[in-house]
N, CA, C and O atoms as a printed pandas DataFrame, in Angstrom:
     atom_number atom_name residue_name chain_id  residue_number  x_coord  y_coord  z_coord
0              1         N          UNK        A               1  -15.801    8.872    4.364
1              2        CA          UNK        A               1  -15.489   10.242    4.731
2              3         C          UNK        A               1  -15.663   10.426    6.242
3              4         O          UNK        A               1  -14.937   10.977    7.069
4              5         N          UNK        A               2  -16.725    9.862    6.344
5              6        CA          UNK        A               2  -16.726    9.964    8.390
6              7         C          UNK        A               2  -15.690    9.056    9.081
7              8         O          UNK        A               2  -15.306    9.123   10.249
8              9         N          UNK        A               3  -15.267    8.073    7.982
9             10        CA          UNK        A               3  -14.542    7.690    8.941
10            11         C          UNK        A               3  -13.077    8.142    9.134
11            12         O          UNK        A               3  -12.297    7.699    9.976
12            13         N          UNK        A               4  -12.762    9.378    7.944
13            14        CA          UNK        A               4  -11.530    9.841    8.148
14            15         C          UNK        A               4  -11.751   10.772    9.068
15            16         O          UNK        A               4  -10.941   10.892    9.987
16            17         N          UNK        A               5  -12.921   11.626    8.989
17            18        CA          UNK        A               5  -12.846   12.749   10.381
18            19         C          UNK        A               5  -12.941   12.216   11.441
19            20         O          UNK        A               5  -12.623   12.890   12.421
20            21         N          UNK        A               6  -13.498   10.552   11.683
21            22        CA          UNK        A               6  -13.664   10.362   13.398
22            23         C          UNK        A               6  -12.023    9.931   13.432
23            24         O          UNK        A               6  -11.279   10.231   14.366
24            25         N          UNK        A               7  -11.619    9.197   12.275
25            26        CA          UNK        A               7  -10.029    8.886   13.127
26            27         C          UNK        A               7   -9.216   10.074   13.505
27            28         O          UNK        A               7   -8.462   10.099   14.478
28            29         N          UNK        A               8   -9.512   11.546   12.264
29            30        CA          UNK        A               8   -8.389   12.607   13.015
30            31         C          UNK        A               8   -8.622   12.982   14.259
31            32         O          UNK        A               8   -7.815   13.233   15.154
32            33         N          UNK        A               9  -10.320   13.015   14.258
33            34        CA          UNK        A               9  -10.892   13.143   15.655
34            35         C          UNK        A               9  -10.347   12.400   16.765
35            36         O          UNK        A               9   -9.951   12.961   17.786
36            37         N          UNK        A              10  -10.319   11.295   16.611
37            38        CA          UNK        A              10   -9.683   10.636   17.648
38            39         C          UNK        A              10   -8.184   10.632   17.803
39            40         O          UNK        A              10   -7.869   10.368   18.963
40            41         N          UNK        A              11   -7.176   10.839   17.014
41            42        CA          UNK        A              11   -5.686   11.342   16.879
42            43         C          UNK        A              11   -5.614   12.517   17.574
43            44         O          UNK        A              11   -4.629   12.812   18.251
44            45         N          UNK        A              12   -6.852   13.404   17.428
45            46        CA          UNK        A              12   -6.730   14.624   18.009
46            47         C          UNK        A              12   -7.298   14.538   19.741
47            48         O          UNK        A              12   -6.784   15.388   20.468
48            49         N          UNK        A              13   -8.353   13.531   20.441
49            50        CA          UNK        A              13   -8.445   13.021   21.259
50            51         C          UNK        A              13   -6.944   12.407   22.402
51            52         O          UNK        A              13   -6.537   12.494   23.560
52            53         N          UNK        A              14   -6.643   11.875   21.257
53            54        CA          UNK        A              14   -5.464   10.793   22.175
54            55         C          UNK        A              14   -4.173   11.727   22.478
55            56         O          UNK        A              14   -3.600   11.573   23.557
56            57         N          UNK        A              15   -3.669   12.756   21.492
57            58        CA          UNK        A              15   -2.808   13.920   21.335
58            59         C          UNK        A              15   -2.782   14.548   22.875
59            60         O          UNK        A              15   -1.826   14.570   23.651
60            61         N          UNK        A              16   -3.750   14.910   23.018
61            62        CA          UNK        A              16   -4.603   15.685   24.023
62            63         C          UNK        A              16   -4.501   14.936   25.761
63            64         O          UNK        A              16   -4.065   15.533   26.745
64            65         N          UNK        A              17   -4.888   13.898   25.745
65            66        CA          UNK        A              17   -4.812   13.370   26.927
66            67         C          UNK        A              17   -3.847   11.831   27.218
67            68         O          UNK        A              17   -3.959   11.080   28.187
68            69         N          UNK        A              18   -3.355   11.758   26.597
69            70        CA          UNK        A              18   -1.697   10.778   26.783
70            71         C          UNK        A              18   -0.585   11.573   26.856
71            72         O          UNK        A              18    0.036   12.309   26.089
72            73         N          UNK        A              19   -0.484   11.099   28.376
73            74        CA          UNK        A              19    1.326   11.848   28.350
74            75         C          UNK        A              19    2.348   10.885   27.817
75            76         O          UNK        A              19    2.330    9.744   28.279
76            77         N          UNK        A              20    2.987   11.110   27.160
77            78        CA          UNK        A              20    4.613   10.139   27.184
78            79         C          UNK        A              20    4.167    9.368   25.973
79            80         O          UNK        A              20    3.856    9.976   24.948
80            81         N          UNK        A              21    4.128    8.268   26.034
81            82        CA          UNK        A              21    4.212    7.754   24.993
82            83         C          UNK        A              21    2.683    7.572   24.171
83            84         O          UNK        A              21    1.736    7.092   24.794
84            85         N          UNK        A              22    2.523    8.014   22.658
85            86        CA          UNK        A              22    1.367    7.937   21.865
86            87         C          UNK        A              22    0.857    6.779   20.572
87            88         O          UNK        A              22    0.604    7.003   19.388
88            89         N          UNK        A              23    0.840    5.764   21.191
89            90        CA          UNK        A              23    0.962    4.944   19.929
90            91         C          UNK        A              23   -0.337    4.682   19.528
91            92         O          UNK        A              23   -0.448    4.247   18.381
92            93         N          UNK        A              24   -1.448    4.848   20.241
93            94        CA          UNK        A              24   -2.733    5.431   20.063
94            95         C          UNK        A              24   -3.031    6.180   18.943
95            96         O          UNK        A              24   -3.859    5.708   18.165
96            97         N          UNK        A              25   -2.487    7.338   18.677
97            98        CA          UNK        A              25   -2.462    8.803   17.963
98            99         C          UNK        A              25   -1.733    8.259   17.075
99           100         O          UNK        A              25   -2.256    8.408   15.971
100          101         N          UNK        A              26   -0.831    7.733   17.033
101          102        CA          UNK        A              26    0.304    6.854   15.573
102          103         C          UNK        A              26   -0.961    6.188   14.769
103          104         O          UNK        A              26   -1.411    6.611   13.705
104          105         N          UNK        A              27   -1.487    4.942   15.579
105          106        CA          UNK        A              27   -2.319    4.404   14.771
106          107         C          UNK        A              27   -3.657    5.103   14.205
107          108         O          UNK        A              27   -4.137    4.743   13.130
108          109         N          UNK        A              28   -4.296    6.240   15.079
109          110        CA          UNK        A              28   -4.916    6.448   14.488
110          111         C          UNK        A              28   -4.652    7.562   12.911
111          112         O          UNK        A              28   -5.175    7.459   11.801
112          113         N          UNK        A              29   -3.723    8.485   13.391
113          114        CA          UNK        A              29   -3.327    9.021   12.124
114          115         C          UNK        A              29   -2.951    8.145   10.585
115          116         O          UNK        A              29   -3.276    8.294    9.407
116          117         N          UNK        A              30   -2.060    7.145   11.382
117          118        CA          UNK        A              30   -2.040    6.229   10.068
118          119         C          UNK        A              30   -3.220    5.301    9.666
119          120         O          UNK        A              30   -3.102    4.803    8.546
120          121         N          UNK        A              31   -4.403    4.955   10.411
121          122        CA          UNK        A              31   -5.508    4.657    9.618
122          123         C          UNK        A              31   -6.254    5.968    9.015
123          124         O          UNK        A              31   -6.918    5.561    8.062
124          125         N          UNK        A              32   -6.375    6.948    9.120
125          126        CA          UNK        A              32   -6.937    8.205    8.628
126          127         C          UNK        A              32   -6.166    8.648    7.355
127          128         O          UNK        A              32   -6.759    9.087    6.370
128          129         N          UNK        A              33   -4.646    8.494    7.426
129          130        CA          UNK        A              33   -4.328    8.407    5.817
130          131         C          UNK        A              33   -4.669    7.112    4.695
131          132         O          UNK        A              33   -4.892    7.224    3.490
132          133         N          UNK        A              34   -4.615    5.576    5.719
133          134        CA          UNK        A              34   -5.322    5.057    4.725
134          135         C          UNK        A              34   -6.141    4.906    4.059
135          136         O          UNK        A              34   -6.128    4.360    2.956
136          137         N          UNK        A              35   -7.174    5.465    4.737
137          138        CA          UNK        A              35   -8.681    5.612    5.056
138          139         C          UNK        A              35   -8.548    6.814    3.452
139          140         O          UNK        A              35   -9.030    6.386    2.403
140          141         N          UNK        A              36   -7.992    7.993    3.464
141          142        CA          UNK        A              36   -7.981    8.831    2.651
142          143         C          UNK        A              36   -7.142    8.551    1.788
143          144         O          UNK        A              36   -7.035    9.648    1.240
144          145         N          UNK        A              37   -6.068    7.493    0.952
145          146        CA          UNK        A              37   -6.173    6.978    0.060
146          147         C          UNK        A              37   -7.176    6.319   -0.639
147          148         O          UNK        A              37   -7.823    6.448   -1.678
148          149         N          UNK        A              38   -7.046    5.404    0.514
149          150        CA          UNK        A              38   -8.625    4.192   -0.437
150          151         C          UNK        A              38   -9.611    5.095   -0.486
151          152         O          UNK        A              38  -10.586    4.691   -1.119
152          153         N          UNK        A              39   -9.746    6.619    0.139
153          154        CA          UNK        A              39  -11.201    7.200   -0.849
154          155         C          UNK        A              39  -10.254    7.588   -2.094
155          156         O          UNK        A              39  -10.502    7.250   -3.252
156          157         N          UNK        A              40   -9.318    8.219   -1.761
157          158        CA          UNK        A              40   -8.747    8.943   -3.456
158          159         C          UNK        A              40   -8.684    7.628   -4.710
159          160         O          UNK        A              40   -8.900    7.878   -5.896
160          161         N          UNK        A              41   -8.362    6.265   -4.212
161          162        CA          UNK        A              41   -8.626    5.758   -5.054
162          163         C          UNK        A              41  -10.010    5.352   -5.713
163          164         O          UNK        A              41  -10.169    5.193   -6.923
164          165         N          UNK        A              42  -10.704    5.249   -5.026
165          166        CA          UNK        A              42  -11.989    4.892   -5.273
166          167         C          UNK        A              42  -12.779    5.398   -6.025
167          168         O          UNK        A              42  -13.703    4.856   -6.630
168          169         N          UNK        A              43  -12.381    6.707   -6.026
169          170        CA          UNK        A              43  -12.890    7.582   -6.306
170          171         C          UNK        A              43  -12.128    8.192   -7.740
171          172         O          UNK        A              43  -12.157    9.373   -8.088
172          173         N          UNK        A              44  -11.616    7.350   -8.285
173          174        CA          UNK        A              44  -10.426    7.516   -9.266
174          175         C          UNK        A              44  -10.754    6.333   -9.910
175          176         O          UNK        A              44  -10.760    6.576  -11.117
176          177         N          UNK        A              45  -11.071    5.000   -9.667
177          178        CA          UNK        A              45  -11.769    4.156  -10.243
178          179         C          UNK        A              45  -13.253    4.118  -10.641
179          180         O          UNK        A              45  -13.921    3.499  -11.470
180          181         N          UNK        A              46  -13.547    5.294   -9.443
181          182        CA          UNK        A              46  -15.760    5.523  -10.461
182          183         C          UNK        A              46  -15.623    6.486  -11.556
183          184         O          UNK        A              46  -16.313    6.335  -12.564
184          185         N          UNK        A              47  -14.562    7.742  -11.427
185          186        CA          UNK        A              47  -13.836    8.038  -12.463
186          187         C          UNK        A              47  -14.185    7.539  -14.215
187          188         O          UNK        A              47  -14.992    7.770  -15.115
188          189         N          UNK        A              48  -12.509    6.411  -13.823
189          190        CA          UNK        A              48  -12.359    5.511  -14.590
190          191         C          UNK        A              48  -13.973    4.651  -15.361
191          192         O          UNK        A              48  -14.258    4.701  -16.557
192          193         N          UNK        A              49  -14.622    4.082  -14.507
193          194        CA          UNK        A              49  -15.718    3.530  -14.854
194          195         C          UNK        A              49  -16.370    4.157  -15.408
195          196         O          UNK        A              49  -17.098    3.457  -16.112
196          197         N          UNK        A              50  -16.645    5.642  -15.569
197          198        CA          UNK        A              50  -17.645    6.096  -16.067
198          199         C          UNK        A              50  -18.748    7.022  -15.077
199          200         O          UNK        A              50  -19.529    7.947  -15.302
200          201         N          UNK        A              51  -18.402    6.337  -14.029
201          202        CA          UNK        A              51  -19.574    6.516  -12.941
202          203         C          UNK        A              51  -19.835    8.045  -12.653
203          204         O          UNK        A              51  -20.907    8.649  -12.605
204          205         N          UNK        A              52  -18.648    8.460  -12.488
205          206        CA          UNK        A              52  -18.883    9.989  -11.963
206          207         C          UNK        A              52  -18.155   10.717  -13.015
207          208         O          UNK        A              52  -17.226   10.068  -13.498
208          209         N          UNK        A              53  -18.389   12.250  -13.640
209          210        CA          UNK        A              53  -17.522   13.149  -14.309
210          211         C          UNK        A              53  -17.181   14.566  -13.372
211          212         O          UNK        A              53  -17.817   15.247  -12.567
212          213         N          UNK        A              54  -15.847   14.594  -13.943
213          214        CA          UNK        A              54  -15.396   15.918  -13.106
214          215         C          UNK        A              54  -16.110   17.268  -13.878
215          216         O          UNK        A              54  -16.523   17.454  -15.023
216          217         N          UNK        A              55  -16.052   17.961  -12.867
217          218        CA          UNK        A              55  -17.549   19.108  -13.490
218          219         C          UNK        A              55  -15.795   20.365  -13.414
219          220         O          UNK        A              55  -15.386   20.939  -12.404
220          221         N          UNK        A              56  -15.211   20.407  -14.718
221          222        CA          UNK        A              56  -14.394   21.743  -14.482
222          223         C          UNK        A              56  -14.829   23.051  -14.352
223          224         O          UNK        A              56  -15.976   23.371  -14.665
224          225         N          UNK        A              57  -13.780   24.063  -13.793
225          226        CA          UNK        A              57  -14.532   25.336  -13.595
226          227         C          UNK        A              57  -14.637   26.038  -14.945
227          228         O          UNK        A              57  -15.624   26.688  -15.290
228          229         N          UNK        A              58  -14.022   25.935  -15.359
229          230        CA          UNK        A              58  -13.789   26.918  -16.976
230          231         C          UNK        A              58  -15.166   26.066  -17.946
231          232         O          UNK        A              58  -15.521   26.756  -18.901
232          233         N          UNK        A              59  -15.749   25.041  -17.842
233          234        CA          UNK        A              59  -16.758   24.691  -18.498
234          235         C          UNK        A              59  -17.737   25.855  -19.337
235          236         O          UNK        A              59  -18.724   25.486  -19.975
């Protein structure tokens, strides 16, 4: 999880002070979505395992 806010953080860093061309801000946005898959999956496999239960609101 920190490491998806330091990469937007830093996408939002590089945005900011690169003129012209950003391939800086490319990469970091696209590690920050990977970054936030592999939690959605992960987190979909402790799921699966047993590990964690979803607490619904209507319970």
């Amino acid at each position: 999880m920190l490491g998806i806010v330091f990469s937007l953080g830093s996408a939002l860093f590089h945005l900011m002070t690169d003129k012209g061309d950003s391939k800086k801000m490319v990469r970091a946005l696209t590690l920050r979505v990977a970054l936030s898959v592999g939690l959605f999956l992960a987190l979909m496999a402790a799921w699966a395992a047993g590990l964690i239960q979803p607490l619904g609101a209507g319970r």
